[in-house]
N, CA, C and O atoms as a printed pandas DataFrame, in Angstrom:
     atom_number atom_name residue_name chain_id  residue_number  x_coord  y_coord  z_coord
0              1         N          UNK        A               1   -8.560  -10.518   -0.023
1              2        CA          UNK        A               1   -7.182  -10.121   -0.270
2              3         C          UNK        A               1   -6.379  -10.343    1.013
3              4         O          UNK        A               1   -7.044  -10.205    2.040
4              5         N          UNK        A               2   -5.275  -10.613    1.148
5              6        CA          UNK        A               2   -3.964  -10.986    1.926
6              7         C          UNK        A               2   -3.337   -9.960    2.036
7              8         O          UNK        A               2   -2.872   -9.373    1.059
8              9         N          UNK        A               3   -3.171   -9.432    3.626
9             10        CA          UNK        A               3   -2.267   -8.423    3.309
10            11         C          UNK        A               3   -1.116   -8.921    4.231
11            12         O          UNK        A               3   -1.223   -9.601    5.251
12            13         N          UNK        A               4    0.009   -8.428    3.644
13            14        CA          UNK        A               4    1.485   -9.028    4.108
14            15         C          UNK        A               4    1.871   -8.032    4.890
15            16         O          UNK        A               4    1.839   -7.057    4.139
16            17         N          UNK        A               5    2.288   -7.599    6.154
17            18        CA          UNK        A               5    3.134   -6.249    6.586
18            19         C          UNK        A               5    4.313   -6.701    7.458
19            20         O          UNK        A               5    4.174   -7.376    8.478
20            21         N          UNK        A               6    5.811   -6.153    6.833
21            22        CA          UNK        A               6    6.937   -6.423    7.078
22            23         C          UNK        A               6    7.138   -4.773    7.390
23            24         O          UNK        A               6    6.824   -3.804    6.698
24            25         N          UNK        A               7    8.010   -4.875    9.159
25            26        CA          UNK        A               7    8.195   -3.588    9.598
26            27         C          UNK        A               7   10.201   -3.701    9.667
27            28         O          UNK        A               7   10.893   -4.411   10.397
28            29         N          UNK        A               8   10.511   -2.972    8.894
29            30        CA          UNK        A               8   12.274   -2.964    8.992
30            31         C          UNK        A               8   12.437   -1.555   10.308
31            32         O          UNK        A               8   12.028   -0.400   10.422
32            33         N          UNK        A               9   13.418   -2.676   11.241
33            34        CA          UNK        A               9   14.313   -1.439   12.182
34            35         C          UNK        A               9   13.182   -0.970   13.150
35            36         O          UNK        A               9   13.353    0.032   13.845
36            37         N          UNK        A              10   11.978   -1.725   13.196
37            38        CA          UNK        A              10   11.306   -1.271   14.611
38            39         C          UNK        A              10   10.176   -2.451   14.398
39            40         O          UNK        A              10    9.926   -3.096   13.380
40            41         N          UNK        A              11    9.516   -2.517   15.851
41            42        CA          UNK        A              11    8.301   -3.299   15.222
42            43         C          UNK        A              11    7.282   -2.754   15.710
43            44         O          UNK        A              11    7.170   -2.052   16.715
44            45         N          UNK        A              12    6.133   -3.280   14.574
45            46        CA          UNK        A              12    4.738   -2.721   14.386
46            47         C          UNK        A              12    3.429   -2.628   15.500
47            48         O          UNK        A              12    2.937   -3.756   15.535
48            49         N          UNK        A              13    2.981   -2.073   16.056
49            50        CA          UNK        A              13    2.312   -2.253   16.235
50            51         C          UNK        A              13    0.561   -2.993   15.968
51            52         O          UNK        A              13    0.077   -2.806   14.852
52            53         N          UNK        A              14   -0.048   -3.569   16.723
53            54        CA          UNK        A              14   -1.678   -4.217   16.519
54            55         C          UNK        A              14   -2.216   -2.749   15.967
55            56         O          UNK        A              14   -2.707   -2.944   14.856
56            57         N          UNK        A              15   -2.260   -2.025   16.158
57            58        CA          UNK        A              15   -3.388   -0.709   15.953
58            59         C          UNK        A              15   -2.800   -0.333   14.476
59            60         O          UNK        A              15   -3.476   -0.156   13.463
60            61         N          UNK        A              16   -1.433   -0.257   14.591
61            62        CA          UNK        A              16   -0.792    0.494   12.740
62            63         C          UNK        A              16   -0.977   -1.019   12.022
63            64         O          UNK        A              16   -0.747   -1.092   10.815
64            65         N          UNK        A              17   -1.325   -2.035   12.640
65            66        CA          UNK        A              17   -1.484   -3.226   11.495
66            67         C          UNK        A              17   -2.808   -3.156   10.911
67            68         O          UNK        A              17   -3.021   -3.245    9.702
68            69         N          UNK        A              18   -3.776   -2.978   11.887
69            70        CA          UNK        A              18   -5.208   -2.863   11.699
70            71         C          UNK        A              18   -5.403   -1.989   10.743
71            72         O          UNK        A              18   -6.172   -2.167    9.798
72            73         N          UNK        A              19   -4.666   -0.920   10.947
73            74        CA          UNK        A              19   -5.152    0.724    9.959
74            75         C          UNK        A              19   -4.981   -0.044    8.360
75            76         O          UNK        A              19   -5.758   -0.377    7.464
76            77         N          UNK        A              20   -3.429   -0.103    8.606
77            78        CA          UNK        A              20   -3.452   -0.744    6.913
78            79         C          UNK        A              20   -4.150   -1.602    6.441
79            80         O          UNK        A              20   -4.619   -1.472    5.311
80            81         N          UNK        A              21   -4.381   -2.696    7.212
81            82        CA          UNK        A              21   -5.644   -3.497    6.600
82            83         C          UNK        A              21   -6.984   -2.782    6.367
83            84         O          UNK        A              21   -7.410   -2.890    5.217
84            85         N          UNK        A              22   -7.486   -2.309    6.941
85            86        CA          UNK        A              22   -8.630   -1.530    6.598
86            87         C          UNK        A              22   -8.915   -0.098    5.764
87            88         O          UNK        A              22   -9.962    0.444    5.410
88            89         N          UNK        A              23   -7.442    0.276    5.609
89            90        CA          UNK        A              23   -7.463    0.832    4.094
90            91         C          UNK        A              23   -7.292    0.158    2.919
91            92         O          UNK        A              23   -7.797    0.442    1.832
92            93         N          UNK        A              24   -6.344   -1.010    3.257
93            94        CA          UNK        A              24   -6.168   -1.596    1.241
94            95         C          UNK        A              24   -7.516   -2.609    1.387
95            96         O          UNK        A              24   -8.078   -2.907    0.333
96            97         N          UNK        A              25   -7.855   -2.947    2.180
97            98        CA          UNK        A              25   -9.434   -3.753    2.027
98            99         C          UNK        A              25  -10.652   -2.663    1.298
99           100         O          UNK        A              25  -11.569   -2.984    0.541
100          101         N          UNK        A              26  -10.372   -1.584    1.707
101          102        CA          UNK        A              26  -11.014   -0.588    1.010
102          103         C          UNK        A              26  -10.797   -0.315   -0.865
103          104         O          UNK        A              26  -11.475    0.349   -1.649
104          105         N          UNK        A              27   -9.630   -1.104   -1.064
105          106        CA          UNK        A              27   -9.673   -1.271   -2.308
106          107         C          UNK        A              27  -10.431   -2.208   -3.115
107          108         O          UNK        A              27  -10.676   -1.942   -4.292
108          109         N          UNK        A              28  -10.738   -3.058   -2.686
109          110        CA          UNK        A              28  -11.141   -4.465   -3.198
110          111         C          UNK        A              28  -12.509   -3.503   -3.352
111          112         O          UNK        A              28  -13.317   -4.382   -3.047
112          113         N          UNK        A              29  -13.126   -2.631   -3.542
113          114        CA          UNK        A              29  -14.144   -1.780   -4.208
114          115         C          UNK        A              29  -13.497   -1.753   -5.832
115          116         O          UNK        A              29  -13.858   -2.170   -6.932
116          117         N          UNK        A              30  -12.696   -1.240   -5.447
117          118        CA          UNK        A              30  -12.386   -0.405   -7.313
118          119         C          UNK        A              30  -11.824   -1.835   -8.350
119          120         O          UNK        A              30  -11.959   -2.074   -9.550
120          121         N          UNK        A              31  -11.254   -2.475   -7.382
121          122        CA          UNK        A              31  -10.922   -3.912   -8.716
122          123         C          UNK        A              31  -11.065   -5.448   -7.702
123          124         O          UNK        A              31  -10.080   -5.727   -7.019
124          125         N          UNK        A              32  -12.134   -6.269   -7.650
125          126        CA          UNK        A              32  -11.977   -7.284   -6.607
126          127         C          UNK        A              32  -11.094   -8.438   -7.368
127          128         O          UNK        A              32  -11.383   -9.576   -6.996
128          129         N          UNK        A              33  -10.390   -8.377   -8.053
129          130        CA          UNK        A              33   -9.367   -9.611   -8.172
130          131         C          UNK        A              33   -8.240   -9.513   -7.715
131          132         O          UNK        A              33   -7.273  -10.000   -8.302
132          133         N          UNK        A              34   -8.139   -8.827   -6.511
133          134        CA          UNK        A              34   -6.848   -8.165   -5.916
134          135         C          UNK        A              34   -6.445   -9.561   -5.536
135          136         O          UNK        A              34   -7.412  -10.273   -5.269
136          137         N          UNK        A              35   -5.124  -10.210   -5.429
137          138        CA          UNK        A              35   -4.402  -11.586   -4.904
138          139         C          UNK        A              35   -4.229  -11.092   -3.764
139          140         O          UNK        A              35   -5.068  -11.214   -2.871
140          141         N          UNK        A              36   -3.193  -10.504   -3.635
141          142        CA          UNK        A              36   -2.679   -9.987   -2.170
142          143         C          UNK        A              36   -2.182   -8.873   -2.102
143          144         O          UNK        A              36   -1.987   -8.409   -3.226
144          145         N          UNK        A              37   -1.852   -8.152   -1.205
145          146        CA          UNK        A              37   -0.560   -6.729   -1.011
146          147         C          UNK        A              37    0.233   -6.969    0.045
147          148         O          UNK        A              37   -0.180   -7.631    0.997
148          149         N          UNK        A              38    1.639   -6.385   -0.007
149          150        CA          UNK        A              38    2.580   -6.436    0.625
150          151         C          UNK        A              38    3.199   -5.271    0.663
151          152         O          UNK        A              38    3.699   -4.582   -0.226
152          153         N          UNK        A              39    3.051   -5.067    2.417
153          154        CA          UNK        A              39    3.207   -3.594    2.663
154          155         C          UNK        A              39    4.587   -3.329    3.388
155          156         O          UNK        A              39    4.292   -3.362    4.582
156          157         N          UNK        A              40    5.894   -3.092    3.283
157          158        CA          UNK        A              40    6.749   -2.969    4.051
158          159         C          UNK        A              40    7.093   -1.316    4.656
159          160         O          UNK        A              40    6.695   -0.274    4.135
160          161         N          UNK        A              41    7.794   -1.424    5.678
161          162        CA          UNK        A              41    7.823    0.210    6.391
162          163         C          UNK        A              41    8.847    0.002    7.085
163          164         O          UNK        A              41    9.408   -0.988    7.553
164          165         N          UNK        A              42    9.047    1.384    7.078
165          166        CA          UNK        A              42   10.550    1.719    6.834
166          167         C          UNK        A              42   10.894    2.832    7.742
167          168         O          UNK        A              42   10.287    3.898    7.644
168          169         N          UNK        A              43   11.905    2.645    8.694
169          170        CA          UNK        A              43   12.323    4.149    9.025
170          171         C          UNK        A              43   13.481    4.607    9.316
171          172         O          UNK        A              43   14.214    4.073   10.148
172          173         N          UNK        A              44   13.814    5.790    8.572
173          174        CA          UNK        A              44   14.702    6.712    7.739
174          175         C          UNK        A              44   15.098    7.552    8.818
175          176         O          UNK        A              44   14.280    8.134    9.530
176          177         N          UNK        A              45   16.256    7.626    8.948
177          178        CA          UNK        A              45   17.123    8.252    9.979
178          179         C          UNK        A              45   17.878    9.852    9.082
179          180         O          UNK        A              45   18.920    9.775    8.430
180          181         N          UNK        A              46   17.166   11.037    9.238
181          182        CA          UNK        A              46   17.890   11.476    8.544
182          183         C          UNK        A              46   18.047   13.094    8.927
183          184         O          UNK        A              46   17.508   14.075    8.415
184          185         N          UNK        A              47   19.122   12.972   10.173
185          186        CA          UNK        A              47   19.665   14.014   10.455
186          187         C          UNK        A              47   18.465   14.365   11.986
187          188         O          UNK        A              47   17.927   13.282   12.220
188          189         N          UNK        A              48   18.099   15.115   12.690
189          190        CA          UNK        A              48   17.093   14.881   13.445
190          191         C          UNK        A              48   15.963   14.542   13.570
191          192         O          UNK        A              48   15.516   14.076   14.618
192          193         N          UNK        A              49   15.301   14.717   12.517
193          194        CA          UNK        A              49   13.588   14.080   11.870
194          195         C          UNK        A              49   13.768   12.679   11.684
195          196         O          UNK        A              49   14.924   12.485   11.308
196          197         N          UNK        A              50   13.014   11.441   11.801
197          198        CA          UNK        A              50   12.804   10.192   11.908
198          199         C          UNK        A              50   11.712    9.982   10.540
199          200         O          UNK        A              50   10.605    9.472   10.712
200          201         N          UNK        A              51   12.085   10.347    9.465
201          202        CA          UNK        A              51   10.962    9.984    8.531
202          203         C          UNK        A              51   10.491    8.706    8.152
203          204         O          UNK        A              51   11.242    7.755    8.371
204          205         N          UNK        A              52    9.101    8.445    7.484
205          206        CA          UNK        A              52    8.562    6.887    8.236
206          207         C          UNK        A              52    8.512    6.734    6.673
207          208         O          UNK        A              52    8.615    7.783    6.038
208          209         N          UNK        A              53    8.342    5.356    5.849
209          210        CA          UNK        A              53    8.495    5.437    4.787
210          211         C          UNK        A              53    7.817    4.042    4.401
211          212         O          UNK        A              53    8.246    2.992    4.880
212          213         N          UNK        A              54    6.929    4.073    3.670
213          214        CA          UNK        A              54    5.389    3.230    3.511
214          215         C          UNK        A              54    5.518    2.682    2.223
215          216         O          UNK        A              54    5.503    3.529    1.330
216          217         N          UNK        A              55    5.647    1.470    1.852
217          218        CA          UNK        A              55    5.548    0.437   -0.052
218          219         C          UNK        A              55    4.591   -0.188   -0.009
219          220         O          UNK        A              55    4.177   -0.762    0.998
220          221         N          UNK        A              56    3.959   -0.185   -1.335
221          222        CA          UNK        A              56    2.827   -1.445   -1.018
222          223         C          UNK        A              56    2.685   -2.060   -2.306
223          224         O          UNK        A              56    2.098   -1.509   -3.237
224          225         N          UNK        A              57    3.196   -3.156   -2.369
225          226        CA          UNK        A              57    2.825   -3.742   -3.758
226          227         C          UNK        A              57    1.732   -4.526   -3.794
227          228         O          UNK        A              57    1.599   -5.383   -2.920
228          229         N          UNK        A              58    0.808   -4.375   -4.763
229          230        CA          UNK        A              58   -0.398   -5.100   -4.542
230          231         C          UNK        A              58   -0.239   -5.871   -5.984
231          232         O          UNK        A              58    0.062   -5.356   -7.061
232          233         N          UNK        A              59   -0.468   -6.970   -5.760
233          234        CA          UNK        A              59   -0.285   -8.411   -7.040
234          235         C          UNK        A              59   -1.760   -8.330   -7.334
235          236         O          UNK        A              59   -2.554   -8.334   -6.393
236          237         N          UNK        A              60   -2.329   -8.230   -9.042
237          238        CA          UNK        A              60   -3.144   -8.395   -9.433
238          239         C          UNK        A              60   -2.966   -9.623  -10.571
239          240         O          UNK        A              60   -1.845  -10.131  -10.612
240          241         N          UNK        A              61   -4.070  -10.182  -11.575
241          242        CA          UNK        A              61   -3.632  -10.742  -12.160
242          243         C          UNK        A              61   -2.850  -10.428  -13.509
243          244         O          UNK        A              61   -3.377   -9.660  -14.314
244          245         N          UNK        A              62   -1.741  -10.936  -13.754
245          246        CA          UNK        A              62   -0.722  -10.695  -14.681
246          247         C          UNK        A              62    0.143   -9.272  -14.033
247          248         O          UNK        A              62    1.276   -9.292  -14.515
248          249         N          UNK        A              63    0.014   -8.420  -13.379
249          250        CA          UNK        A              63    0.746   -7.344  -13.118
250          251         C          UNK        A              63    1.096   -7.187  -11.610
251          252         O          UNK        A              63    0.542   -7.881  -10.758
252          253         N          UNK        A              64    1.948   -6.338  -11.338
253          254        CA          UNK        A              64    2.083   -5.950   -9.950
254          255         C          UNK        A              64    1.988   -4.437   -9.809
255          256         O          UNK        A              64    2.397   -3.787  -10.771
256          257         N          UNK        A              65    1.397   -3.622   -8.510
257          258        CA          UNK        A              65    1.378   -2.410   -8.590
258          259         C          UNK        A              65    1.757   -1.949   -7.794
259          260         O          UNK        A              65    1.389   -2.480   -6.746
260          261         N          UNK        A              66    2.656   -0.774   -7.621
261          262        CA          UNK        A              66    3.473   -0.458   -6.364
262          263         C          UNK        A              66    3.480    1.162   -6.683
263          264         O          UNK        A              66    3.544    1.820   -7.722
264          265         N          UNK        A              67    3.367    1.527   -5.073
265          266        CA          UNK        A              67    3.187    3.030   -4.553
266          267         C          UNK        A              67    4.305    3.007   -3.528
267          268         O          UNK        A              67    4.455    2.039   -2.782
268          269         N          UNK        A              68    4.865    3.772   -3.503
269          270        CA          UNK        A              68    5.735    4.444   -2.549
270          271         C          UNK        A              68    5.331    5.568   -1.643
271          272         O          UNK        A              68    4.333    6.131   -2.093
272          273         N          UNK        A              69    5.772    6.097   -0.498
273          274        CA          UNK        A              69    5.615    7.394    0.154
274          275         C          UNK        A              69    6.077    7.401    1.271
275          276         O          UNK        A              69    6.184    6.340    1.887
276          277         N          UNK        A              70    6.469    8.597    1.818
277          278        CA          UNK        A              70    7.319    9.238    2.928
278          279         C          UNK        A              70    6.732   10.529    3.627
279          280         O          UNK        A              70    6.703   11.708    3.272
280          281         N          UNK        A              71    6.213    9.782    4.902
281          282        CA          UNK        A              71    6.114   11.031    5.663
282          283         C          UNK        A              71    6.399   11.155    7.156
283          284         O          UNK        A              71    7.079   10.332    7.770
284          285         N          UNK        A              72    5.824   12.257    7.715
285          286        CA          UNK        A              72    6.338   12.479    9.047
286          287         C          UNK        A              72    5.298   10.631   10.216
287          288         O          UNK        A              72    5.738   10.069   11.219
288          289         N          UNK        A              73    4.222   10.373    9.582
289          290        CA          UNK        A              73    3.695    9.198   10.302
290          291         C          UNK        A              73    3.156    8.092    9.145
291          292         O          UNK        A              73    2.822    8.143    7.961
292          293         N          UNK        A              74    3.249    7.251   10.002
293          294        CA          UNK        A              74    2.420    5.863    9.049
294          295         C          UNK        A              74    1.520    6.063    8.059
295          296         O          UNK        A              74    1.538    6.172    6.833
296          297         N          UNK        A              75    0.180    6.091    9.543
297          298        CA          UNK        A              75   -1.047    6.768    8.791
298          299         C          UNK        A              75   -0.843    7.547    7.734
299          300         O          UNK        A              75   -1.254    6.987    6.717
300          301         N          UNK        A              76   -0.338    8.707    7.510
301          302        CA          UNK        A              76   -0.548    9.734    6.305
302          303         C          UNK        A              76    0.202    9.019    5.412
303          304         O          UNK        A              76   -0.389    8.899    4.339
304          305         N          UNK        A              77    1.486    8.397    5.450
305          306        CA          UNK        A              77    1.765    7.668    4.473
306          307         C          UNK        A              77    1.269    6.730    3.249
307          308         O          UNK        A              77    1.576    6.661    2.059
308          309         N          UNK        A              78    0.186    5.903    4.251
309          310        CA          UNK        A              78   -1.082    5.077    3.828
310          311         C          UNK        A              78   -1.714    5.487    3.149
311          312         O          UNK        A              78   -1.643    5.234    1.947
312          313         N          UNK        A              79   -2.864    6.544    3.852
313          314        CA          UNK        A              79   -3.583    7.061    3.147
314          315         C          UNK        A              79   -3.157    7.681    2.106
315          316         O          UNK        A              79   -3.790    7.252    1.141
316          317         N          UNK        A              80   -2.067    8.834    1.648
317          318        CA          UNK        A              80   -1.671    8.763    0.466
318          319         C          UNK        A              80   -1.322    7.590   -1.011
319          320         O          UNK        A              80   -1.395    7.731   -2.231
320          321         N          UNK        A              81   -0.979    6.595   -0.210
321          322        CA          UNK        A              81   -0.718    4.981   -1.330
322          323         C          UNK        A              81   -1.866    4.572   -1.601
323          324         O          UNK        A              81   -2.160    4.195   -2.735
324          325         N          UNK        A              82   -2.723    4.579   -0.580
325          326        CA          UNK        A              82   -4.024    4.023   -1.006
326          327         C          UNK        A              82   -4.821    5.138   -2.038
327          328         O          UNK        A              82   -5.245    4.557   -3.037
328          329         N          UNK        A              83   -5.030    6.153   -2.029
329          330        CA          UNK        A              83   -5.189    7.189   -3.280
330          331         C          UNK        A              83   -4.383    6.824   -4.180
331          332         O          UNK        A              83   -4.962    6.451   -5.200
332          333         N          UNK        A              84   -2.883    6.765   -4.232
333          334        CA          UNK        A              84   -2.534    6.842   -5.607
334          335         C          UNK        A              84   -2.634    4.887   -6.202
335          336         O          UNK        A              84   -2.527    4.616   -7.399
336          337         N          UNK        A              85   -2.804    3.984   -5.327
337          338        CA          UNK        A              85   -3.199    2.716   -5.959
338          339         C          UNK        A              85   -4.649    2.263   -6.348
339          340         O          UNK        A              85   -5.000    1.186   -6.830
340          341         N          UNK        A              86   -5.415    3.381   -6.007
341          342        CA          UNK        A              86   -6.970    3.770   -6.026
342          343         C          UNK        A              86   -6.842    3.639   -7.697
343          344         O          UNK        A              86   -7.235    2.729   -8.427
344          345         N          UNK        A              87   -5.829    5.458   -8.181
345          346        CA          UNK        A              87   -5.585    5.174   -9.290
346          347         C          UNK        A              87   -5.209    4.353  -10.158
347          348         O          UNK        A              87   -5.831    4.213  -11.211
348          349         N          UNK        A              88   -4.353    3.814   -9.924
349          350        CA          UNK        A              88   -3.214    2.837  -10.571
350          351         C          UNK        A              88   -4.631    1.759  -11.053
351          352         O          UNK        A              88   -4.926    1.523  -12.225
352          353         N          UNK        A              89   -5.193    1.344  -10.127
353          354        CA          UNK        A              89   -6.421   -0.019  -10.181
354          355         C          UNK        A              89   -7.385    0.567  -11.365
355          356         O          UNK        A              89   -7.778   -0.074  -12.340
356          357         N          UNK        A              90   -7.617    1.663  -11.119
357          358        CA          UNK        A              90   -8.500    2.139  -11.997
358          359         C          UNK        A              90   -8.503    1.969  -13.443
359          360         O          UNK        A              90   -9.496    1.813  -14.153
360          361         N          UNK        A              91   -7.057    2.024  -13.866
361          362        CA          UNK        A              91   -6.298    2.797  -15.325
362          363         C          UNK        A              91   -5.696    1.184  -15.452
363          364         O          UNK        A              91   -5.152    1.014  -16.543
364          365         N          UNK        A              92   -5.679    0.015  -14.598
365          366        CA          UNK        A              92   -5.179   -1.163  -15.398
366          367         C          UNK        A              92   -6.927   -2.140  -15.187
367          368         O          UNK        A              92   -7.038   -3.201  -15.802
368          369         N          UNK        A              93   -7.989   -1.696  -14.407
369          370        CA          UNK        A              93   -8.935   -2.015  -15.099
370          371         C          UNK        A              93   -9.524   -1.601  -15.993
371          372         O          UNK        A              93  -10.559   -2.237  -16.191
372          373         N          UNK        A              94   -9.260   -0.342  -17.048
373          374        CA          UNK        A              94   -9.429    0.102  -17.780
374          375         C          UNK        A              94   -8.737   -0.901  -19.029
375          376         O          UNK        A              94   -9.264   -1.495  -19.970
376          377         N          UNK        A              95   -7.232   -0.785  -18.545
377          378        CA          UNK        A              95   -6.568   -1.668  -19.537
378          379         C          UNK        A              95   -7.491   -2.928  -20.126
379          380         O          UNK        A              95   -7.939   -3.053  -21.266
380          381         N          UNK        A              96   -7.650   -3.944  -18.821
381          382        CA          UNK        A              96   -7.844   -4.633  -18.990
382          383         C          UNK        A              96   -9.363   -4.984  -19.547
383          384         O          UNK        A              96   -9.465   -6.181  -19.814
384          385         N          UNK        A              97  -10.209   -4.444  -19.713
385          386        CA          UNK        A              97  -11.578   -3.841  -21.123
386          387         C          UNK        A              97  -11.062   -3.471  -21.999
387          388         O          UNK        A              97  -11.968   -3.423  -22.831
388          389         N          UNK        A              98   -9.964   -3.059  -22.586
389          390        CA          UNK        A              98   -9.313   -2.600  -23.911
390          391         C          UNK        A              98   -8.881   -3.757  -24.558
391          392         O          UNK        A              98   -9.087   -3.938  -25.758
392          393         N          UNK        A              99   -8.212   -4.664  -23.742
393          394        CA          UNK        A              99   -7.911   -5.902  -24.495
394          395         C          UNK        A              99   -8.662   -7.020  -24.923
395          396         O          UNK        A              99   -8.232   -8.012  -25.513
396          397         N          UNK        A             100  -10.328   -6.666  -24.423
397          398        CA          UNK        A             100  -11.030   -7.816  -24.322
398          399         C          UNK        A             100  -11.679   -7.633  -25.118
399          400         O          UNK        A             100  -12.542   -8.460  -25.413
């Protein structure tokens, strides 16, 4: 799998690039026909707190799957998307045995 990471309004660091790769590579467990993911990050100016704000669309075949989340750092951001696209993979490889 390919992972894409686009950082808006700051730039990324080698160490926060690494992390994300080695969590959505951790997906290619639950469904390996993953194409690619594309992770963009974001940060939210809002009032004195700097909230950090994490997308990841991951292209499978025929569908696309996308998680959102917002928190005080990267990391926790991640790791939350990667749980809820854990799910998401789960319930459209499910789909995809229903149709076959």
């Amino acid at each position: 799998m390919k992972v894409y990471t686009e950082s808006n309004h700051f730039t990324a660091d080698q160490k926060l690039i690494e992390f994300i790769e080695t969590k959505l590579s951790k997906l290619d467990t639950f469904f390996d026909r993953i194409i690619e993911a594309r992770v963009n990050l974001k940060l939210e100016n809002s009032g004195q707190i700097k909230d950090k704000i994490a997308e990841v669309r991951i292209s499978v075949p025929g569908d696309i799957l996308v998680a959102k989340h917002t928190d005080k750092t990267f990391e926790a951001s991640i790791d939350k998307i990667t749980d809820v696209l854990k799910r998401q993979l789960i319930k459209y490889k499910e789909r995809m045995r229903e149709t076959i």
